[in-house]
VEXGU-367416 format. One record per residue: residue number from 1; residue in three letters; x, y, z of N, C-alpha, C in turn; chain. Coordinates in steps of 0.1 Angstrom, whole numbers, always signed. Layout:
residues N
REC / NUM / ALA / X / Y / Z / X / Y / Z / X / Y / Z / A $
...
end
This chain:
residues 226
REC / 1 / UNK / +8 / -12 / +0 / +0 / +0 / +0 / +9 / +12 / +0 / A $
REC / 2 / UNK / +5 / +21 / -10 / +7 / +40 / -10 / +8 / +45 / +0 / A $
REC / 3 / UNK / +17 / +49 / +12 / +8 / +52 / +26 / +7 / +68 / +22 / A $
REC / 4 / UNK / +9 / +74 / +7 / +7 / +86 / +5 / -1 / +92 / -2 / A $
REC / 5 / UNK / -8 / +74 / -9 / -20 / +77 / -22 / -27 / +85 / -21 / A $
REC / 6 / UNK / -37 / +89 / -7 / -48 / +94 / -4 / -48 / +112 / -8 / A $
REC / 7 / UNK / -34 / +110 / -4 / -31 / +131 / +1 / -15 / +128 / +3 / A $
REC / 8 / UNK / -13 / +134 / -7 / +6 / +136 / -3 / +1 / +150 / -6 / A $
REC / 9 / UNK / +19 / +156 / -4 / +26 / +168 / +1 / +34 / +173 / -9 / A $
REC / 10 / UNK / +36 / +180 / -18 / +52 / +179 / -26 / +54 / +195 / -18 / A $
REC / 11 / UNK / +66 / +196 / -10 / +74 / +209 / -12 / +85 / +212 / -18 / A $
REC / 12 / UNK / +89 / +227 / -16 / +100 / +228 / -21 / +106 / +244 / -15 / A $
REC / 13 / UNK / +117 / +243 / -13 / +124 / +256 / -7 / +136 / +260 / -16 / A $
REC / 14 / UNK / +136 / +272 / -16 / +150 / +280 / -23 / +154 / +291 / -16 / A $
REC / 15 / UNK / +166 / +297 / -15 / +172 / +309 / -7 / +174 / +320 / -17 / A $
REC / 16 / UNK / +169 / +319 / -28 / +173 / +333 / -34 / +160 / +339 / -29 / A $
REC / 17 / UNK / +162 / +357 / -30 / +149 / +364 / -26 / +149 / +371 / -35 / A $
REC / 18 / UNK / +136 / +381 / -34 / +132 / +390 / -39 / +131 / +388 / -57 / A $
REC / 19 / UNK / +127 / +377 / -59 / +120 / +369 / -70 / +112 / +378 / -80 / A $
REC / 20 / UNK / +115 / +383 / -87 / +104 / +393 / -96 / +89 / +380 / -100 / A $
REC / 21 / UNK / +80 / +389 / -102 / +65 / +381 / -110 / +70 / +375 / -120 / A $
REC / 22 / UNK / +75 / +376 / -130 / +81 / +372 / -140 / +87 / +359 / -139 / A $
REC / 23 / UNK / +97 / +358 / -130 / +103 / +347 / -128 / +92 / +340 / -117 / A $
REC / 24 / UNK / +85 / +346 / -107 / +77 / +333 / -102 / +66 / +328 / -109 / A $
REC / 25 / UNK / +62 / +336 / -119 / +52 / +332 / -130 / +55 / +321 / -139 / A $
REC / 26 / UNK / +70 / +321 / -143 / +74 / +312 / -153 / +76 / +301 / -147 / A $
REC / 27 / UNK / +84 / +301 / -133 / +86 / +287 / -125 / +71 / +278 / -122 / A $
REC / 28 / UNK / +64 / +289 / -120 / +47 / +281 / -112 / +41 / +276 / -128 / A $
REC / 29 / UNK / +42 / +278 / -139 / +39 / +278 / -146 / +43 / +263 / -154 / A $
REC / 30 / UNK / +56 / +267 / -150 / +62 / +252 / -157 / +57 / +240 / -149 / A $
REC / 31 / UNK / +57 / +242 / -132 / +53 / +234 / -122 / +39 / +230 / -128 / A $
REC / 32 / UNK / +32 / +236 / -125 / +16 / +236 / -130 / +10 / +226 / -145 / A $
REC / 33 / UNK / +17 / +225 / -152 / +22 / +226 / -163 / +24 / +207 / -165 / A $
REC / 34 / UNK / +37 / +208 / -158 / +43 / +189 / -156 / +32 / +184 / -147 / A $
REC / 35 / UNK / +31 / +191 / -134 / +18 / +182 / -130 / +5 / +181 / -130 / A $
REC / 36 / UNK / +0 / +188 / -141 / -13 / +186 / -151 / -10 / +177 / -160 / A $
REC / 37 / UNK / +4 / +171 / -165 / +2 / +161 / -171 / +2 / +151 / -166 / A $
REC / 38 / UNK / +10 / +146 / -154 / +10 / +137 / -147 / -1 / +131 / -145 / A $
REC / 39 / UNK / -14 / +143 / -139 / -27 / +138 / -131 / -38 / +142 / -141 / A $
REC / 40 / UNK / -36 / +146 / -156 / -43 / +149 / -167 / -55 / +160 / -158 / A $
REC / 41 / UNK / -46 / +169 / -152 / -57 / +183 / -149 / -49 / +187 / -160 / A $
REC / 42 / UNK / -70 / +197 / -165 / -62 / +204 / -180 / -63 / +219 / -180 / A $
REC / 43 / UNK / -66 / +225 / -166 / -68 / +235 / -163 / -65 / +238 / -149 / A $
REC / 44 / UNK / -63 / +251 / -150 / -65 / +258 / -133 / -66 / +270 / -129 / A $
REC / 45 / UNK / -72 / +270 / -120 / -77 / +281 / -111 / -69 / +290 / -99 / A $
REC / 46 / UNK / -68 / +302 / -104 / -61 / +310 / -98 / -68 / +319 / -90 / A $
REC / 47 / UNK / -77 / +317 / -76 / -81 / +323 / -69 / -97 / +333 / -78 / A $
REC / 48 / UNK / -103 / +322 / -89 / -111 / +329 / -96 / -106 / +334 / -110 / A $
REC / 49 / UNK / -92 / +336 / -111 / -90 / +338 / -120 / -84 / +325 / -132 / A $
REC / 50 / UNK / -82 / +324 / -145 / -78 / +312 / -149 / -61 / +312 / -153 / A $
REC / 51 / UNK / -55 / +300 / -146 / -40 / +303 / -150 / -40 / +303 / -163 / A $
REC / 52 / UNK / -39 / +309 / -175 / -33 / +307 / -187 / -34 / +318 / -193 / A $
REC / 53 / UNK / -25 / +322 / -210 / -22 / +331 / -212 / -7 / +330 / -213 / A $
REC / 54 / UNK / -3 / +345 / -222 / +8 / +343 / -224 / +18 / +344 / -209 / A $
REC / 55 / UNK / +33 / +348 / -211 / +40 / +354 / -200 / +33 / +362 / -193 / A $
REC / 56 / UNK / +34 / +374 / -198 / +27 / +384 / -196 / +16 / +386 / -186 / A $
REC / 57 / UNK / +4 / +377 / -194 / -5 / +378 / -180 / -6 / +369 / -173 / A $
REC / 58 / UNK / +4 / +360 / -173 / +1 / +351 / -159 / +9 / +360 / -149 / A $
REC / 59 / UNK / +21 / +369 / -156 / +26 / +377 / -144 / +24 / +390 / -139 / A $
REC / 60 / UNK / +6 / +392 / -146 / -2 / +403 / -144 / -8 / +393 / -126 / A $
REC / 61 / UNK / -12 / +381 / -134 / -19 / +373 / -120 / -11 / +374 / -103 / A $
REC / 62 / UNK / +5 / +371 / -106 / +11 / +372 / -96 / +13 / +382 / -94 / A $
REC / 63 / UNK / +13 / +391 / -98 / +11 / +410 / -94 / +0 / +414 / -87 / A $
REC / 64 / UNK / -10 / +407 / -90 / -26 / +410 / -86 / -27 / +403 / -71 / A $
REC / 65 / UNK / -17 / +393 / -69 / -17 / +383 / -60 / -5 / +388 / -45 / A $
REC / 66 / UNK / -6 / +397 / -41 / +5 / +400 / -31 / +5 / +398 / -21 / A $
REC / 67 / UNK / +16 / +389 / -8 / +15 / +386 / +3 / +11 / +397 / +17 / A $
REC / 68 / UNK / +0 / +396 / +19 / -3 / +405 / +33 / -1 / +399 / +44 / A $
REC / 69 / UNK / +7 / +388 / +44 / +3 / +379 / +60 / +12 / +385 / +68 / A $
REC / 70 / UNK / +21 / +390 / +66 / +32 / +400 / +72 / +25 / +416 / +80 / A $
REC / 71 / UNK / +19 / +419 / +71 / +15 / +434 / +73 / +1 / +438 / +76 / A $
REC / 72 / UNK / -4 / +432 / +65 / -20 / +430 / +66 / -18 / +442 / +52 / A $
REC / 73 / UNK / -13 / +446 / +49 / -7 / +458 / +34 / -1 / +452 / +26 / A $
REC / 74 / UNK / -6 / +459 / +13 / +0 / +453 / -1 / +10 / +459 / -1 / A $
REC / 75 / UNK / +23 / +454 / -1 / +39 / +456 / +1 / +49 / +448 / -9 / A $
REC / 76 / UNK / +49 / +451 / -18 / +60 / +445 / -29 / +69 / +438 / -21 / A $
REC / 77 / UNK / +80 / +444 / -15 / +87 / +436 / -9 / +83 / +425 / -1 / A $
REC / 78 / UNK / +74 / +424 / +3 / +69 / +413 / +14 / +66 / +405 / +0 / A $
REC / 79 / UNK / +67 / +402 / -12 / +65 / +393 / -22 / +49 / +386 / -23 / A $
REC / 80 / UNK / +49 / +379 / -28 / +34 / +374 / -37 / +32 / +365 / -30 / A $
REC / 81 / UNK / +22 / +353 / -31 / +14 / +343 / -26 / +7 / +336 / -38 / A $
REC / 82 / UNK / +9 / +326 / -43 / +0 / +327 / -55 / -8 / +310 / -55 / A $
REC / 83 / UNK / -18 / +312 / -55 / -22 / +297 / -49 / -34 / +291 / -65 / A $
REC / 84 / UNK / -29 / +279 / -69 / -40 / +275 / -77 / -47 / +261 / -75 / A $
REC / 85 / UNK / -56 / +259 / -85 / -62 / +246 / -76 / -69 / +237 / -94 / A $
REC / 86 / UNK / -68 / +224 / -91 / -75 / +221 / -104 / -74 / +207 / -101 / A $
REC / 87 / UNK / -86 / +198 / -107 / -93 / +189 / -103 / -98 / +180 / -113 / A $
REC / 88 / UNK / -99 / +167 / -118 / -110 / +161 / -122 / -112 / +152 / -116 / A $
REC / 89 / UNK / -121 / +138 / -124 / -127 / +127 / -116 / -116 / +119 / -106 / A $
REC / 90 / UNK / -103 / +122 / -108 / -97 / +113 / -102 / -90 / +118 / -91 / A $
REC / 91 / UNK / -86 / +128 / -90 / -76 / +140 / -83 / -80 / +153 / -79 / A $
REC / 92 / UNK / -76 / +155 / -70 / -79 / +167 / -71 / -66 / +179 / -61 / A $
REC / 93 / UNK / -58 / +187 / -68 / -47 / +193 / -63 / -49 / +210 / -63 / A $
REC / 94 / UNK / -40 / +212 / -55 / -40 / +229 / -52 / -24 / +228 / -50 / A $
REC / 95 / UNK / -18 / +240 / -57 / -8 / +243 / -57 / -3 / +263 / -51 / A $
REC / 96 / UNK / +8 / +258 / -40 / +11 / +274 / -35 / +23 / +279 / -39 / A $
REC / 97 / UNK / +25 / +288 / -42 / +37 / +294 / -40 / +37 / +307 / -35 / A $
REC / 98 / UNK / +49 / +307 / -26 / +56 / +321 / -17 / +67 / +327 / -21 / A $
REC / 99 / UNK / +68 / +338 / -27 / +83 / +341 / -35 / +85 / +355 / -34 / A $
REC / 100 / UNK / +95 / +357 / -33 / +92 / +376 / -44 / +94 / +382 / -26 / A $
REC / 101 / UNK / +95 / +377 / -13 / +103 / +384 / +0 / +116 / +388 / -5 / A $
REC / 102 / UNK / +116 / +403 / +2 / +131 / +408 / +0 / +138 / +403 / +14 / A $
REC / 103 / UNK / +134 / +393 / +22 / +143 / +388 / +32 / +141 / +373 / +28 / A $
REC / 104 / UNK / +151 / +366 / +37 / +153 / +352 / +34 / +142 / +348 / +43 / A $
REC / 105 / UNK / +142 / +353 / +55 / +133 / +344 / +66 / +141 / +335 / +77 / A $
REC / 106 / UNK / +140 / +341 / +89 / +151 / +335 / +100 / +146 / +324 / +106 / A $
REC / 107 / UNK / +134 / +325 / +110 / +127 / +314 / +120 / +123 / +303 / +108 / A $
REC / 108 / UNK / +117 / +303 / +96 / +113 / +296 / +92 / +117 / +303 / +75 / A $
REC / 109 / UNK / +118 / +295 / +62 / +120 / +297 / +55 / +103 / +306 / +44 / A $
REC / 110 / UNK / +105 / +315 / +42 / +98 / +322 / +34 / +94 / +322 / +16 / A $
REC / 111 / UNK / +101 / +317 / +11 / +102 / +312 / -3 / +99 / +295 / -7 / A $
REC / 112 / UNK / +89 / +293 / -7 / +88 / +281 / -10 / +77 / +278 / -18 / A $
REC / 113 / UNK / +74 / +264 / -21 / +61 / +256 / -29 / +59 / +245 / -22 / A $
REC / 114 / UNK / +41 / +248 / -19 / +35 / +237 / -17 / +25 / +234 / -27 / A $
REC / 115 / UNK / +24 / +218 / -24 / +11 / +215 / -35 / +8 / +201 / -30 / A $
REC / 116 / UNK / -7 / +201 / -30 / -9 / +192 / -27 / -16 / +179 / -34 / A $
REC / 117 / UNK / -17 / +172 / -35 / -24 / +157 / -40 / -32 / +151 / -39 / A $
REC / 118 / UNK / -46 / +151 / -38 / -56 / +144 / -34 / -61 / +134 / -40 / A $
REC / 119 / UNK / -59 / +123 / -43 / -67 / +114 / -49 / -75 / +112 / -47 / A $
REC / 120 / UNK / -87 / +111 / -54 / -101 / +109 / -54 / -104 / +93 / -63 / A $
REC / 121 / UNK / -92 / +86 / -66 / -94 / +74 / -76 / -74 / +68 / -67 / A $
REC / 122 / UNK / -76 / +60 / -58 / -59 / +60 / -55 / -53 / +46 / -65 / A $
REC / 123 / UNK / -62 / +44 / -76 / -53 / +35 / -83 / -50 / +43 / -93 / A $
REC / 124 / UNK / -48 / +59 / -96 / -41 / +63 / -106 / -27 / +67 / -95 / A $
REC / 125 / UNK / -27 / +64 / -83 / -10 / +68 / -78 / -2 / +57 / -75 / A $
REC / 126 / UNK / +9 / +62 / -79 / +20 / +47 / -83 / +33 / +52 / -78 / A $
REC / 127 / UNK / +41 / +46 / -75 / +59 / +47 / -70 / +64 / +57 / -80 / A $
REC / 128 / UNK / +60 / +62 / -96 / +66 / +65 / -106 / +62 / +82 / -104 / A $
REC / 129 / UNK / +53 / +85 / -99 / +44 / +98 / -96 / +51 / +103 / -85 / A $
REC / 130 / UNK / +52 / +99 / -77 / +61 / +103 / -65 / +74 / +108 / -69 / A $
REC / 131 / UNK / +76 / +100 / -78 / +90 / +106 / -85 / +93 / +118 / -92 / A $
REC / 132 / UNK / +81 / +114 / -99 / +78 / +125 / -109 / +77 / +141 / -104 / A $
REC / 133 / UNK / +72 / +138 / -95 / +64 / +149 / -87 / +74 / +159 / -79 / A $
REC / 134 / UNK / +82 / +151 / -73 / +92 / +155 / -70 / +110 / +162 / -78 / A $
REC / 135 / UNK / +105 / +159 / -88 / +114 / +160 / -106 / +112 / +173 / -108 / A $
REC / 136 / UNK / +95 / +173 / -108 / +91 / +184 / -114 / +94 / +200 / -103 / A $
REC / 137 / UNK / +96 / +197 / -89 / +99 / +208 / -84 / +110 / +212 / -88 / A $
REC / 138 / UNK / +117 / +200 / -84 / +135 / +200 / -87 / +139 / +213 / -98 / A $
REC / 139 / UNK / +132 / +207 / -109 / +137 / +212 / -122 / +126 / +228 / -127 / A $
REC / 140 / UNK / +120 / +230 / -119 / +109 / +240 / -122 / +116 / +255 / -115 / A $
REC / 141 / UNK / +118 / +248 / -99 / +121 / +262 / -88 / +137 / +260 / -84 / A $
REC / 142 / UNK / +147 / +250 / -91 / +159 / +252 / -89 / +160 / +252 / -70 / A $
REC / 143 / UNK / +152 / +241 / -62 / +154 / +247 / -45 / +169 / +240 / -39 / A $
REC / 144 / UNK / +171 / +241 / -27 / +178 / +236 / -22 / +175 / +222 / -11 / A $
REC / 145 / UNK / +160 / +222 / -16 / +151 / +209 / -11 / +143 / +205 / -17 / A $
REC / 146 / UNK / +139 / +198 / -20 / +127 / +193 / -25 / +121 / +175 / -16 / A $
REC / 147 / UNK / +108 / +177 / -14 / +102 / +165 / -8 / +85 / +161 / -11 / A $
REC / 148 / UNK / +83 / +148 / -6 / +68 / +142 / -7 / +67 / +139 / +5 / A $
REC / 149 / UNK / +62 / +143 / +8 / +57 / +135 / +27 / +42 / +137 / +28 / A $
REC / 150 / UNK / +36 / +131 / +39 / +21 / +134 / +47 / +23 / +140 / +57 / A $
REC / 151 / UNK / +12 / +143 / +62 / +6 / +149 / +75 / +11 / +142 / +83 / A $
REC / 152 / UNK / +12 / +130 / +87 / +12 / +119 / +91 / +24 / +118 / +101 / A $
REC / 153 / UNK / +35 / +116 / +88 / +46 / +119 / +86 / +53 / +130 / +95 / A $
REC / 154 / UNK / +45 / +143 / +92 / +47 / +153 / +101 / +50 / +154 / +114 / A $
REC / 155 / UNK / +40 / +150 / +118 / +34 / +149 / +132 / +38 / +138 / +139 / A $
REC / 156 / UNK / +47 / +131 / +134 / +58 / +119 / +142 / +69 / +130 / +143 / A $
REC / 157 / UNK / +76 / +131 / +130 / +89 / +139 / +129 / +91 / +154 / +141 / A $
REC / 158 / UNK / +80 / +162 / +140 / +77 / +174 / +147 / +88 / +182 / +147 / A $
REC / 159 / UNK / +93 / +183 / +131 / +102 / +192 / +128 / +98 / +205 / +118 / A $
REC / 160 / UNK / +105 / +214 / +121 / +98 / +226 / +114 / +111 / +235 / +108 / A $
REC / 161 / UNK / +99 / +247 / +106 / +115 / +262 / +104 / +128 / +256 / +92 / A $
REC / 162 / UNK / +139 / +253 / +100 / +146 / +250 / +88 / +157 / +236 / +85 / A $
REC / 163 / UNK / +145 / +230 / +98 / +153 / +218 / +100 / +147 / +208 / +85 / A $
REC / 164 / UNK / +161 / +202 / +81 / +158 / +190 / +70 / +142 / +182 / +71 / A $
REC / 165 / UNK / +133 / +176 / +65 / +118 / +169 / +71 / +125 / +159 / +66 / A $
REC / 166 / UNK / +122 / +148 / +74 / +114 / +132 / +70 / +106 / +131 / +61 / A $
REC / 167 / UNK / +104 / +124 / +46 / +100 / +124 / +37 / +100 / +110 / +31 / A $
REC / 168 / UNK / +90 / +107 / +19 / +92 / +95 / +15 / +100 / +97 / +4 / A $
REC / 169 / UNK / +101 / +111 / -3 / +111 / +117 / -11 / +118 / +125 / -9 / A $
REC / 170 / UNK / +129 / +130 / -6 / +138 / +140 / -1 / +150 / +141 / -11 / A $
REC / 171 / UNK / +147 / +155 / -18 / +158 / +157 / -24 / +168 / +170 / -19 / A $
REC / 172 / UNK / +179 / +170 / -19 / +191 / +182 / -12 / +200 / +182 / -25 / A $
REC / 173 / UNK / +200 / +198 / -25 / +211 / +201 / -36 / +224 / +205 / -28 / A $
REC / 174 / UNK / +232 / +199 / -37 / +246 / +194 / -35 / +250 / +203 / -23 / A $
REC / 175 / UNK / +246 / +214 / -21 / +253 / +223 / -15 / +250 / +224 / +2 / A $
REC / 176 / UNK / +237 / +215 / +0 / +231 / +212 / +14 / +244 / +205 / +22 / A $
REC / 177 / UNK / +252 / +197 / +16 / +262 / +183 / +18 / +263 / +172 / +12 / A $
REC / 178 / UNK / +274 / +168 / +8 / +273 / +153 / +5 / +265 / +142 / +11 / A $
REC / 179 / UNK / +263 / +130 / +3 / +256 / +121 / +8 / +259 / +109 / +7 / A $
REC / 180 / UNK / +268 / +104 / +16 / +277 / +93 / +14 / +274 / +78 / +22 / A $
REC / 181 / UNK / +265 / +84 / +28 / +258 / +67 / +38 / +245 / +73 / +39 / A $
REC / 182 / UNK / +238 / +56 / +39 / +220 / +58 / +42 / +220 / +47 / +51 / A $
REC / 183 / UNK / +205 / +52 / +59 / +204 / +37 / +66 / +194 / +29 / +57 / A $
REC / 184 / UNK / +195 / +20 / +65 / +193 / +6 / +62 / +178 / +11 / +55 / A $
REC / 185 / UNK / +172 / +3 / +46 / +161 / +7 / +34 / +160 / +24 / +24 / A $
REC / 186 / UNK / +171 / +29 / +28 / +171 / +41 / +19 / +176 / +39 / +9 / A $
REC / 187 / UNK / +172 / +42 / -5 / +180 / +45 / -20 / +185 / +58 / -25 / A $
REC / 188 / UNK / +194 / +59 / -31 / +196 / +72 / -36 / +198 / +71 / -48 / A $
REC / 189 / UNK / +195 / +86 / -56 / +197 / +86 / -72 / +199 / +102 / -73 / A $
REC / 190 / UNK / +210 / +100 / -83 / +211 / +113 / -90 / +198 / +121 / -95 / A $
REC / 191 / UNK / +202 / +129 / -93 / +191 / +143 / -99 / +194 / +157 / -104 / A $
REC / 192 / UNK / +198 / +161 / -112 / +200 / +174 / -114 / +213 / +174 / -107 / A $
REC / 193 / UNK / +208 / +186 / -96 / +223 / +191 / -90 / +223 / +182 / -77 / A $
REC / 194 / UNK / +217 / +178 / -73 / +214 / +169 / -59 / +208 / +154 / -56 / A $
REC / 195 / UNK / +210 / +155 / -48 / +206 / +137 / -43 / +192 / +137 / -36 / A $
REC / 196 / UNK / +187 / +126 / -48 / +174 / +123 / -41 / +174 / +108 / -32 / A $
REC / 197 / UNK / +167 / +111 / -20 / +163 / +102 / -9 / +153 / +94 / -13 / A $
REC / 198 / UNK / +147 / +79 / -12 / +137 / +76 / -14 / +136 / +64 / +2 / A $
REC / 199 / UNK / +124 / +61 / +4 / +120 / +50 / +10 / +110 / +47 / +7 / A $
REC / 200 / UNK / +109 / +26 / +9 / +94 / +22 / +8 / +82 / +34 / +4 / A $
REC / 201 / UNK / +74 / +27 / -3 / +63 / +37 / -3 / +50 / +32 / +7 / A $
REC / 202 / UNK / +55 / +19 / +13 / +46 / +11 / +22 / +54 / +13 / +34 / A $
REC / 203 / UNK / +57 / +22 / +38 / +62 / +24 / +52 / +56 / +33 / +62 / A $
REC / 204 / UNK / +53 / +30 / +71 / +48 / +38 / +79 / +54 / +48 / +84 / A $
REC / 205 / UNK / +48 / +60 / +91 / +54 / +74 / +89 / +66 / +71 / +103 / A $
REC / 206 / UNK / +67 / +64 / +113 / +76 / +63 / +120 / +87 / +55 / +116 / A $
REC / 207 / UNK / +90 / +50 / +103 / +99 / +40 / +100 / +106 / +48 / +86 / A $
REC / 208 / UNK / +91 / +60 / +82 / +103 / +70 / +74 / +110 / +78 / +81 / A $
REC / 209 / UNK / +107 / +85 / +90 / +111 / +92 / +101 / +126 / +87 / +106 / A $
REC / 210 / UNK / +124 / +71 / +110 / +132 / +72 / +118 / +148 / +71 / +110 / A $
REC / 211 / UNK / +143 / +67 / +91 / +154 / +63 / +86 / +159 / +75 / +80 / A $
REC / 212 / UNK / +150 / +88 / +75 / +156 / +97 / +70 / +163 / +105 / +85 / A $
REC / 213 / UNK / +160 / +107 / +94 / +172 / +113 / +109 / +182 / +105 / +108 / A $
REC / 214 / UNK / +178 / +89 / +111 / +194 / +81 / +110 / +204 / +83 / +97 / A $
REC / 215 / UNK / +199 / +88 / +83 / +205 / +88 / +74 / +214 / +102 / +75 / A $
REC / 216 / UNK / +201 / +118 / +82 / +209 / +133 / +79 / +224 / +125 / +90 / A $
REC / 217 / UNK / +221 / +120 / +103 / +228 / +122 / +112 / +247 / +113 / +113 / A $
REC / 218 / UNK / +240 / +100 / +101 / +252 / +98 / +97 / +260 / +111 / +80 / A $
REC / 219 / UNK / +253 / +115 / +79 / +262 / +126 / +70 / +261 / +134 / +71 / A $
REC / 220 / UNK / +261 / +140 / +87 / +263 / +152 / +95 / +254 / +162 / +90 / A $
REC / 221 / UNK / +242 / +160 / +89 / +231 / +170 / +81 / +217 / +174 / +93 / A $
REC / 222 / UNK / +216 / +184 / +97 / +205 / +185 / +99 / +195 / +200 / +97 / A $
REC / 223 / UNK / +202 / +212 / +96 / +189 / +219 / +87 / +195 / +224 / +72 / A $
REC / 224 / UNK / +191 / +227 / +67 / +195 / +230 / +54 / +202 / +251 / +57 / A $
REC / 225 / UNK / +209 / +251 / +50 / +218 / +267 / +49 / +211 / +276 / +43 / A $
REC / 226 / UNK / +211 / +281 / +54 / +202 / +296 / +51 / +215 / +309 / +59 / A $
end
């Protein structure tokens, strides 16, 4: 069994800031884009409005779209928020992005993607989608993490801010550290600029937990550089 079929997680984190619309339009775009094909959504929704269109106005949308959680004020520098959502008989996903802060973010990372997975049919999700899914941040937002985890997952781990997560996918670009030992049931595979982490996808969330900590702690890893 999937222990992620139901509702997975994909994030993703990067340290560059102060992201123009432009560039977080083209990144969310491309994301949006691979995982519409993956889960055959052929559309999405941008808070009422429809993602598509040229450059141009999708990066009219992330303009329209500005983070207030900081101020409660539309503030450019406090960067965008841009959330979409799209659905058919099988699936149903919403995707976020946070970008375009002129700080990095101390207590917790500020720039990131989430999106999430709901299956509404769990025999279209497979070991190959997890992968995929996780590909597609990689190569979309350039982060210095990328992962698939649950709730689940979470809430064993009870790690936050900027500590590395427990995941059934975990990818770290090179600069996070080398990755030279795993424990026992972890695989690794090239990716881009970084190593991706995998475990069982029939594991329960304390036995991903406990292998991805045993894995940062033999290769001296525990939050990512900020």
């Amino acid at each position: 069994m999937i222990q992620w079929a139901e509702r997975a997680v994909v994030s993703a984190i990067w340290t560059r800031t102060a992201e123009s619309p432009a560039w977080i339009a083209g990144r969310l775009d491309d994301f949006a884009r691979a995982v519409g094909q993956d889960l055959a959504i052929s559309s999405w929704d941008a808070g009422g409005m429809q993602w598509s269109g040229d450059a141009a106005s999708l990066e009219q949308i992330v303009v329209a779209n500005p983070d207030t959680s900081a101020t409660g004020e539309r503030r450019t520098d406090d960067g965008y928020l841009v959330s979409l959502s799209g659905e058919n008989d099988r699936v149903f996903s919403s995707i976020t992005a946070s970008a375009g802060d002129a700080v990095l973010g101390t207590r917790r990372p500020l720039h990131h993607l989430h999106a999430t997975i709901q299956a509404r049919d769990v025999s279209v999700i497979d070991t190959q989608l997890g992968n995929s899914l996780v590909t597609h941040a990689v190569l979309a937002f350039d982060p210095i993490a990328a992962y698939l985890t649950t709730s689940h997952v979470n809430l064993v781990a009870r790690r936050g801010g900027w500590k590395i997560p427990p995941a059934y996918r975990l990818w770290l670009h090179d600069t996070v550290g080398p990755i030279t030992t795993v424990a026992e049931g972890v695989t690794t595979t090239r990716l881009s600029n970084g190593t991706l982490l995998s475990v069982p996808d029939d594991w329960e969330p304390q036995q991903v937990v406990d292998a991805t900590l045993r894995t940062l702690e033999l290769n001296g890893l525990d939050e990512l550089p900020h």
